[in-house]
C-alpha positions, 0 to 999 in steps of 0.5 A: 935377085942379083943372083937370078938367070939374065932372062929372069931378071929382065922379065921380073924388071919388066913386070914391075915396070908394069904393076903388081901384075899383067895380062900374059899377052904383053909378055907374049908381045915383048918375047918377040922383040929381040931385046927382050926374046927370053921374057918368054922362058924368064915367066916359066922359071920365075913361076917355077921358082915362086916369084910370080903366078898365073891367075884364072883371068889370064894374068900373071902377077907378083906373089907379093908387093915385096917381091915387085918392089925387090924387082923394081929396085933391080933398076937403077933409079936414074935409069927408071924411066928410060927402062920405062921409055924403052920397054913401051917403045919395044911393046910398041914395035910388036904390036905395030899393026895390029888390034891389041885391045887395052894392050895400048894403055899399057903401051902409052903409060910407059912410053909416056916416062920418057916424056923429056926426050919425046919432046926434043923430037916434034914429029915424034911429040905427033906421033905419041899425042896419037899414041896417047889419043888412041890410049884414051879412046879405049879406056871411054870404051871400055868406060875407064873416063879418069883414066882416058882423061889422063891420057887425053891430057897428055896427048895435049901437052904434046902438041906444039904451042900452035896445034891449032892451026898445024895440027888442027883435025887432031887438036879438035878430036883430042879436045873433045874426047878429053871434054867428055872424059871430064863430062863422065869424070864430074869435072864439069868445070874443066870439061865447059873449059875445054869446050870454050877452047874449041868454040873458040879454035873451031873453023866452022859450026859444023866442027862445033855441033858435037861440042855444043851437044856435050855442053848442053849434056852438062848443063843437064847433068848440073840441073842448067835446064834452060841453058840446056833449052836455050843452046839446043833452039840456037843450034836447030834455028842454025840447022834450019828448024824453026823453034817457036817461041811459044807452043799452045795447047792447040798446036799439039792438039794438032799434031798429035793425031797427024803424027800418029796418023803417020805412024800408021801409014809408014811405020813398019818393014819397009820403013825399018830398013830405010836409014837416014843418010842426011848428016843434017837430019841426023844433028837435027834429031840429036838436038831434039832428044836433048831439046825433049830432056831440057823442055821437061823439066822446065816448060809445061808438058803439052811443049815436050809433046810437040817437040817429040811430034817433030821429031817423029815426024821427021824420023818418019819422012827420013828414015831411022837413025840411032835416035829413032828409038827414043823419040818412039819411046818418047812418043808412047809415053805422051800418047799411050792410053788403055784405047791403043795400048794395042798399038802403041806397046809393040811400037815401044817394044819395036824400039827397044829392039831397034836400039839393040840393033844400032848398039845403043849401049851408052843410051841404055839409061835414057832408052829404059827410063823413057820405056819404063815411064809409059808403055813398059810400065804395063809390064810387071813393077818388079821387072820394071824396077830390074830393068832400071836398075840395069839402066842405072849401071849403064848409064853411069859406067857410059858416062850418062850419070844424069840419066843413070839417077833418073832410072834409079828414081824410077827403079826405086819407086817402082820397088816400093809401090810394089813390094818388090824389096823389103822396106830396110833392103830398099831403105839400103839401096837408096842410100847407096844412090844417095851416096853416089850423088855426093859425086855425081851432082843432081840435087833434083834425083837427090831430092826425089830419093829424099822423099821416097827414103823418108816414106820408106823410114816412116813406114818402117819404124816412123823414122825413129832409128831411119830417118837421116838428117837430110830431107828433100827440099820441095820448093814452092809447093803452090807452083803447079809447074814444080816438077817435085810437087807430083811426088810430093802428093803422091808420097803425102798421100802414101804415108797418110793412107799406111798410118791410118789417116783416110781423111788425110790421105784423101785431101792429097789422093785429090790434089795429085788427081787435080794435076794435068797428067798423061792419059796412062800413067801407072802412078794414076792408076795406083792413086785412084786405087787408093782413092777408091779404098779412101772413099770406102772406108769414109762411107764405112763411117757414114751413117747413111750412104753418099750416093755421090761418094758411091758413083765415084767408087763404081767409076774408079772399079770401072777403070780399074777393071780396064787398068787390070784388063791390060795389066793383071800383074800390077792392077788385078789386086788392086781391082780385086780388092776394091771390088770386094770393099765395094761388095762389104760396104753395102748394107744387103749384101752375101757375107760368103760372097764377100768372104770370097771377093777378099780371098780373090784379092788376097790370092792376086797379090800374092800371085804378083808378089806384092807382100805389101798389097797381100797384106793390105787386102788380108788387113781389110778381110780382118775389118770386114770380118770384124764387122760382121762380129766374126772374130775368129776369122778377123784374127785368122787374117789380122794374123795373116796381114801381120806376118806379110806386113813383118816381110815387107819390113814395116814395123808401122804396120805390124804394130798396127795390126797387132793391136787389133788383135790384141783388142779382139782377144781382149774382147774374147776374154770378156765375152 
């Protein structure tokens, strides 16, 4: 390369000083300094004669590492780093002024080799924190934390031993960012670290509330809930809230109605338009959304309520503000029932559009997980699963990992309670989360996927080649404020209910059912479903029918028939099928009507593409047919369960249902 044109090898020097490749823009910019003016002609030859290439996205990089290193090596090794030093002082002078996008990381990662000689030069170590700092901010926008950590780190080693008191706004700006970068990095112990520094630097509290706000942020991520409660109460108490110590049943069922009553009179237009000017209000209404999370997972659910009353209330006597959208989503999902579905769903919607206009981006996991959880979960489970999925990968590259695992719980469960995935292409996603979560710490995400993973192995091959070593750690299972015990219930019931054990199944569908829930929730809805199917196929053995048993089976269809009113897409098979369970069990009753009660239900299902639900209604068509001594259409539809219950991937229940055909042609044998 000795032998190179001088333009030639200076580009080729500076391409190698910058990687294996590079945004052509930079050269551009270099091209205009005139220590380096033929960069520019030394690309279209070094292209020409094969050294480097332009690619699709507007890069231009080495043909092969081989050639970048011969290119480095064109610069002496004691002369490196000023090449370095000078090539990122020269980019810095033609972009002076202007908006260079990532440009500036590039900018600052070769000024920072010249570190030695910035730091004989205080004004000029100020000048490069900024740099560094500027750096940093770009790389979290662009979700890039490690990499701003980096250089967030740097700009701090280049402050003066005093920075805190000769450069104190810069000091305190630098220190946050660098805490939240470690925050998105899982490097939680060095972000609390940070965060102590700046407690202890700070001149005033309202210098140390973002601070606060990030720690309790933290303290989430690590399942630190009443750290998390007890940092966000102190800091409202300051603002000048007054947090109870103690919120009684009574106190929400008082302010429930009032907020709502003020929902009706004020939201709309006019109110939309109003933005909340107060600095104060607004810190106060981000300590509550967090104070809402915190108070979740550790007080019972009527103090969570309470606390997004407030919030609304004073979101509504404000103005909006970027926080209006979860507190009405939180809002929805306390208060919604099928009674003012009407009234409450647009207001959810409302506030998914109203986060689109503040550009709510980073708390695009929070917003879909609290929709997704009450109103939205009207909508089809296959779009609510998609929709937290994308809330996952939000919330993991804005840096929200312990949000992000929370919708993938979500999404996960909604994949399976409806069919949406194939049992083993579930069984993959989840492990794929689990396997994340060896970084992003959250043992309370991991045991919920543990538990739906081990449905998921059970229903495919009852764990035989599925099951993994670790399993989800429940806790106490007599402690009703145990926030896993829900799920356990509901998964007990779901793997009971598959295998065939109605009797089981039935002892977990009441215990779940027993449990203070909210007034809709979709899970309860999918519980009574079963509960109805349960107590169905209990009367079917009974040698006289249980009027009692009968009245609860005519109240669950008279609420499925409302669920599926307001839902089709996810309840309409379920009650189709209930009703035509219903309709068989009895002893009159007209076998062709019946014939196409289970028809209905079947044609439901698979309108709404639950593979899993088509199968169970053409499984139950099967019996009933069986029953009536109808062999020919039982196998017809034990033929047809088989092959949705082979795509849905459980082999459970393909083996199930082949041995009842195989029992049916036995008989047809002998007869």
């Amino acid at each position: 390369m000795n032998g190179l044109s001088d333009d030639m090898q200076m580009l080729l020097k500076a391409m190698a000083c910058f990687g294996t490749s590079i945004d052509e823009s930079v050269i551009k910019y270099l091209n205009e300094v005139p220590e380096y003016v033929g960069v520019g002609e030394g690309l279209e030859k070094a292209v020409t004669e094969g050294y480097v290439e332009r690619s699709k996205e507007g890069n231009v990089k080495f043909v092969h590492d081989k050639v970048r290193e011969a290119a480095y090596d064109l610069i002496p090794d004691e002369a490196k780093n000023q090449f370095h030093y000078d090539l990122g002082k020269a980019l810095l002078s033609a972009c002076e002024g202007r908006d260079v996008g990532d440009t500036i990381l590039v900018i600052a990662s070769q000024i920072n080799h010249g570190k030695e000689s910035i730091q004989k030069n205080d004004e000029l170590c100020i000048s490069m924190a900024e740099l560094n700092m500027a750096a940093g901010e770009k790389a979290i926008e662009s979700c890039r934390h490690k990499t701003a950590y980096s250089y967030l780190d740097n700009a701090l080693s280049l402050l003066p031993d005093d920075h805190w008191n000769s450069n104190y706004d810069l000091s305190l700006r630098v220190s946050f960012m660098m805490a939240s970068a470690a925050n998105s990095s899982s490097m939680y112990n060095e972000a609390e670290m940070l965060l102590q520094r700046i407690f202890d630097k700070s001149r005033c509290t309202t210098d140390k509330l973002p601070s606060y706000h990030l720690l309790v942020t933290i303290f989430l991520s690590q399942g630190k809930v009443v750290d998390a409660y007890n940092t966000c109460s102190s800091m409202l108490s300051h603002l000048g809230e007054t947090i109870p110590e103690t919120v009684t049943p009574q106190a929400v069922e008082a302010i429930v109605p009032e907020t709502l009553q003020m929902v009706r009179e004020i939201y709309g237009a006019e109110w939309l338009g109003k933005k909340i000017e107060n600095e104060s209000v607004r810190q106060i209404l981000k300590f509550y959304t967090a104070l809402i999370t915190a108070s979740y997972f550790f007080k019972q659910p009527h103090v969570m309520a309470y606390f997004v009353c407030r919030m609304v209330k004073l979101s509504l006597q404000h103005g909006v503000s970027k926080y209006t959208p979860l507190a009405f989503l939180q809002l929805s999902n306390i208060v919604m029932s099928f009674d003012n579905a009407a009234f409450i769903y647009p207001i959810a919607k409302s506030a998914m559009s109203l986060a689109e206009r503040f550009d709510l981006s980073h708390q695009q996991a929070e917003l879909r997980l609290n929709f997704y959880m009450g109103a939205g979960s009207l909508e089809h489970f296959h779009s609510c699963a998609e929709g937290l999925r994308g809330g996952f990968r939000s919330g993991l590259s804005s840096g929200n990992a312990n949000m992000a695992f929370y919708c993938a719980v979500l999404a996960a469960h909604f994949s399976f309670t409806s069919g949406e995935k194939d049992l083993s292409s579930l069984m993959t996603e989840i492990d794929y989360y689990l396997h994340l979560l060896e970084t992003y710490k959250s043992d309370m995400a991991k045991n919920f996927l543990l538990c739906i993973r081990e449905t998921v192995s059970i229903l495919i091959d009852k764990g035989e080649a599925t099951s993994i070593e670790a399993k989800a750690s429940y806790g106490d299972l007599n402690d009703p404020g145990n926030m896993l015990l829900e799920t356990y219930n509901f998964h007990q019931m779901l793997r009971n209910f598959w295998q065939g054990y109605s009797q089981r199944a039935q002892f977990y569908v009441e215990k779940y059912l027993s449990m203070k829930r909210p007034k809709v929730n979709c899970d309860n809805y999918i519980m009574k479903f079963y509960h109805g199917l349960n107590t169905l196929d209990i009367l079917k053995k009974k040698t006289t029918v249980i009027k009692t048993k009968m009245e609860e089976v005519r109240v669950i269809i008279a609420e499925m028939k409302v669920a599926a009113y307001h839902s089709e897409a996810n309840h309409g098979h379920m009650l189709r099928l209930l009703e035509a369970e219903w309709s068989g069990v009895k002893e009159a009753h007209d076998g062709s009507a019946v014939a196409a009660s289970y028809e209905a239900a079947i044609a439901a299902a698979r309108n709404s593409k639950f593979i899993h639900a088509e199968g169970l209604a053409c499984e139950k068509a099967g019996f009933y047919h069986k029953r009536m001594k109808d062999a020919q259409s039982a196998m017809k539809y034990f033929n047809q369960a088989r092959e949705c219950y082979a795509k849905w991937g459980s082999n459970v229940k393909v083996a199930f249902v082949q041995r009842e055909l195989d029992a049916l042609a036995l008989e047809g044998l002998r007869s």
